[in-house]
C-alpha positions as CSV (number, residue, x, y, z in Angstrom):
1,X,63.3,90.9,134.2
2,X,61.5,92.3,130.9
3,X,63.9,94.3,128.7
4,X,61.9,97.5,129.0
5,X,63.2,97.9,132.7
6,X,66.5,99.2,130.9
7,X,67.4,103.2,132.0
8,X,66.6,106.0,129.5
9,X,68.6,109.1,130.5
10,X,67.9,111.5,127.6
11,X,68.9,110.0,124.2
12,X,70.7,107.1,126.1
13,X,69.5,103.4,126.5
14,X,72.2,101.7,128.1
15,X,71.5,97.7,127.7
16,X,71.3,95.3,130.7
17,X,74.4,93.5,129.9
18,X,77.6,95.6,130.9
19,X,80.1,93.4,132.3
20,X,83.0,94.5,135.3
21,X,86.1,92.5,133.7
22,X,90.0,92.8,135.6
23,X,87.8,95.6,137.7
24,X,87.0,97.9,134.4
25,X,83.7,98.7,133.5
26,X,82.0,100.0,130.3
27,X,81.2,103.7,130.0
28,X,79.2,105.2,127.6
29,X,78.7,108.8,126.6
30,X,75.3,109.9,127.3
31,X,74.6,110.5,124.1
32,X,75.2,107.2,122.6
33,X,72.8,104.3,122.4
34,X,73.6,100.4,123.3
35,X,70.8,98.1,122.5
36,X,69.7,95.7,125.5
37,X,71.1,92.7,123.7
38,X,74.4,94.0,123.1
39,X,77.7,93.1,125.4
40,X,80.0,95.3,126.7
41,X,83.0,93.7,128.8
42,X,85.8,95.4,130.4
43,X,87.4,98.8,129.5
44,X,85.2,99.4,127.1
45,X,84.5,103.5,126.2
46,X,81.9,104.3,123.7
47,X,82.0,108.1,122.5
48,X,78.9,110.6,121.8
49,X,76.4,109.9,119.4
50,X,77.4,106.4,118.8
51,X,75.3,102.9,118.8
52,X,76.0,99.5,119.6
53,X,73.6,97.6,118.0
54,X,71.7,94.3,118.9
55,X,73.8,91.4,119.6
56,X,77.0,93.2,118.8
57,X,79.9,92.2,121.8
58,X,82.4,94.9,123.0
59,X,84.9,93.5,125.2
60,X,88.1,94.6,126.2
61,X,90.0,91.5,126.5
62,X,93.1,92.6,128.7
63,X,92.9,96.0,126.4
64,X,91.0,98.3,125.9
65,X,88.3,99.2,123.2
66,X,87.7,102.9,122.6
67,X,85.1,104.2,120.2
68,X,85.2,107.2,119.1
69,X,82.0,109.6,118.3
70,X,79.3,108.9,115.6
71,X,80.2,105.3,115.0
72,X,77.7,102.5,114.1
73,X,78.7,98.6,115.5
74,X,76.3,97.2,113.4
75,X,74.5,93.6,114.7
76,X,76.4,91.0,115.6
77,X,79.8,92.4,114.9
78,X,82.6,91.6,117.7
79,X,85.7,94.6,118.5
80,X,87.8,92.6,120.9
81,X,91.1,94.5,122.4
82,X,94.0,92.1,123.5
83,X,96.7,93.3,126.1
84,X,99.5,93.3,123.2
85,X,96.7,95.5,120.9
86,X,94.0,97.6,121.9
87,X,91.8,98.7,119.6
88,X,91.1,102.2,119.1
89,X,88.4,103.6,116.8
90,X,88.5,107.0,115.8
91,X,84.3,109.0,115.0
92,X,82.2,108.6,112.5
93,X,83.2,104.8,111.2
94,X,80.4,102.0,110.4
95,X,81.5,98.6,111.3
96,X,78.7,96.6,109.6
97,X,76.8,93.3,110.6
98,X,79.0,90.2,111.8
99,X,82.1,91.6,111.6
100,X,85.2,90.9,113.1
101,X,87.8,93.6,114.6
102,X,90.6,92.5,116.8
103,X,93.2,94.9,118.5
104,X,93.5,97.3,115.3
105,X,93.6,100.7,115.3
106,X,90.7,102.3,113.1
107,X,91.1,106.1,111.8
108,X,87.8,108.4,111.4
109,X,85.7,108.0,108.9
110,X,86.4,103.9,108.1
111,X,83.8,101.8,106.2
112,X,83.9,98.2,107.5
113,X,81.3,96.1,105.5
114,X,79.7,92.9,106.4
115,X,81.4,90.0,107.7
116,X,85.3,91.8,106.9
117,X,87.8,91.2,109.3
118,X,90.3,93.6,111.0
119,X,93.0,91.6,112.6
120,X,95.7,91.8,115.1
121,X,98.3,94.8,115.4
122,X,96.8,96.0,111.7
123,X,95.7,100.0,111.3
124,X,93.1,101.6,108.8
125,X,94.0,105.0,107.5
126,X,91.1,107.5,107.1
127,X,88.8,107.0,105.0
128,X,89.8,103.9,103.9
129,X,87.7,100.7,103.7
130,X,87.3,96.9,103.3
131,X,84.4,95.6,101.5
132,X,81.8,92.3,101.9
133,X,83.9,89.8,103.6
134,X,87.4,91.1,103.2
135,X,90.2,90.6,105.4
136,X,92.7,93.2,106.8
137,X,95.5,90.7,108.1
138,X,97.6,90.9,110.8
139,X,100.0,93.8,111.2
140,X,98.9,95.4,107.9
141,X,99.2,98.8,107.1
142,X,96.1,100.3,104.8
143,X,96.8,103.9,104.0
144,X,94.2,106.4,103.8
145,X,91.5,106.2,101.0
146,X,92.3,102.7,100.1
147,X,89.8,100.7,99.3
148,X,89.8,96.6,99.4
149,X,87.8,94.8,97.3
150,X,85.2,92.0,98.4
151,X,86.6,89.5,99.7
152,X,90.1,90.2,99.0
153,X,92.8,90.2,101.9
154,X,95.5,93.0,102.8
155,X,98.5,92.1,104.2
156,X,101.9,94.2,104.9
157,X,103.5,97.6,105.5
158,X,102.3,98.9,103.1
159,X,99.2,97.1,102.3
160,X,99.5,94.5,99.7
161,X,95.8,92.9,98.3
162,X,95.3,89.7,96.9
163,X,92.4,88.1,95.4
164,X,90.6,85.0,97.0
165,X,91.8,83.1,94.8
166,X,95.8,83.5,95.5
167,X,95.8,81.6,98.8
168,X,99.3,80.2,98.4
169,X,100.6,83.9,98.0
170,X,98.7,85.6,101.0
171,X,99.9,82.9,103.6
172,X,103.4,83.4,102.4
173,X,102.7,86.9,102.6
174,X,101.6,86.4,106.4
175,X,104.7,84.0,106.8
176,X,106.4,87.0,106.7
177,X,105.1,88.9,109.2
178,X,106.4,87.5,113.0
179,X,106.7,83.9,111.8
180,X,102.6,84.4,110.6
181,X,99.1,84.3,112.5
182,X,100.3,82.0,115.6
183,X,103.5,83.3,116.5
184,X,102.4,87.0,115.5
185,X,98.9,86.5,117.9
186,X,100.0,84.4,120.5
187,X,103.8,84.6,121.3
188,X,104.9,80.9,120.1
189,X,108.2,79.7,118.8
190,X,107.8,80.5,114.9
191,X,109.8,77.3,113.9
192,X,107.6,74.7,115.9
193,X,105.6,72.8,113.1
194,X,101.5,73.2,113.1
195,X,100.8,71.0,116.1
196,X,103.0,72.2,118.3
197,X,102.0,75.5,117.9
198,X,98.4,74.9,118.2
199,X,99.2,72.6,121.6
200,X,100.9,76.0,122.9
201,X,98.7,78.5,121.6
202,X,95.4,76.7,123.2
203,X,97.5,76.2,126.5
204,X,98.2,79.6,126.6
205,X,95.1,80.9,126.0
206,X,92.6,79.0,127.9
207,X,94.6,79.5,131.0
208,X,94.6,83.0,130.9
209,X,90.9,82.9,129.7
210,X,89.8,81.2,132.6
211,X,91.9,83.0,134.9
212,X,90.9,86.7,133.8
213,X,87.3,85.5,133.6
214,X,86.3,84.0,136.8
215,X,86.2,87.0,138.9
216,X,84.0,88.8,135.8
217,X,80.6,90.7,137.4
218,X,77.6,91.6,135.5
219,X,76.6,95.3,136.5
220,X,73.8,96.0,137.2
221,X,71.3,98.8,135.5
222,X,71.5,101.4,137.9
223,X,75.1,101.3,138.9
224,X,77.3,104.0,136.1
225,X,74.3,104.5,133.8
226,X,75.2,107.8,131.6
């Protein structure tokens, strides 16, 4: 099947791969664009005027991804919603090549450069940003018109930033929040030590992979186009 077989409708090209996950399917505005070689999986909703572009993966992972109008998910970046966080994108925000969002919630009007990372249960005021390869941590707080520096990493209510360089400090810092990244993303008893949480983390999560997956359906082209 050649790529050119994908549906125009107007200004819409809706890609070939749109996936039917836990019996949601994509929609898309019919005004926004989706390349052919992006994924959308799930609950996804993609508002007017926006593109998806090559390579980028959508999927709703037992919550939902909404994007709002005018955005830009730039190649190869990945917005994943989880059932404890959806993520929720407000218009005109630019997530930018290989990055990495994860159940946040993203006000209008964000800048998300290359390669940064929005994480679990954290929210972007408006107009605030995160440069080349910085890190918005789990349940962090950035108010509106910040602005974090490449690759430096927020974390807290309110946003605290640290340097690169002060690793010691940021995972205390995330130690603070929930027990930190396991316990905060997963669920798992905060006091276990490292290996135990891993062993129940994995567990948990590739059972409910598998079991949320198998019944996935790839749609095809001419079924909810527009």
């Amino acid at each position: 099947m050649r790529l050119t077989r994908a549906k125009w409708r107007g200004r819409v090209h809706i890609g070939l791969m749109r996936i039917r996950h836990l019996d949601m399917v994509p929609s898309v505005h019919p005004e926004a664009y989706v390349a052919p070689t992006a994924v959308l999986s799930g609950e996804v909703r993609v508002g007017s005027g926006s593109c998806i572009m090559h390579g980028a993966v959508v999927a709703a992972e037992g919550g939902p991804v909404e994007i709002g109008a005018n955005c830009v998910i730039m190649e190869n970046a990945v917005l994943r919603g989880t059932p404890q966080y959806p993520l929720i994108m407000g218009d005109h925000v630019l997530a930018g090549p290989h990055s990495h969002l994860t159940g946040c919630g993203i006000a209008d009007e964000v800048f998300i450069a290359t390669a940064a990372r929005v994480f679990n249960g954290a929210q972007m005021g408006r107009a605030s940003s995160v440069a080349l390869g910085g890190t918005v941590h789990i349940g962090c707080v950035v108010p509106p018109l910040a602005r974090i520096p490449i690759g430096w990493v927020a974390v807290g209510e309110p946003a605290r930033m640290y340097p690169p360089g002060e690793a010691e400090e940021i995972r205390a810092a995330i130690a603070e929040i929930s027990g930190g990244f396991l316990p905060f993303v997963f669920g798992i008893d905060e006091v276990a030590d490292r290996r135990e949480q891993m062993q129940a983390a994995l567990q948990r999560y590739t059972t409910a992979i598998a079991r949320q997956h198998r019944q996935d359906e790839v749609i095809p082209a001419s079924i909810g186009d527009g």
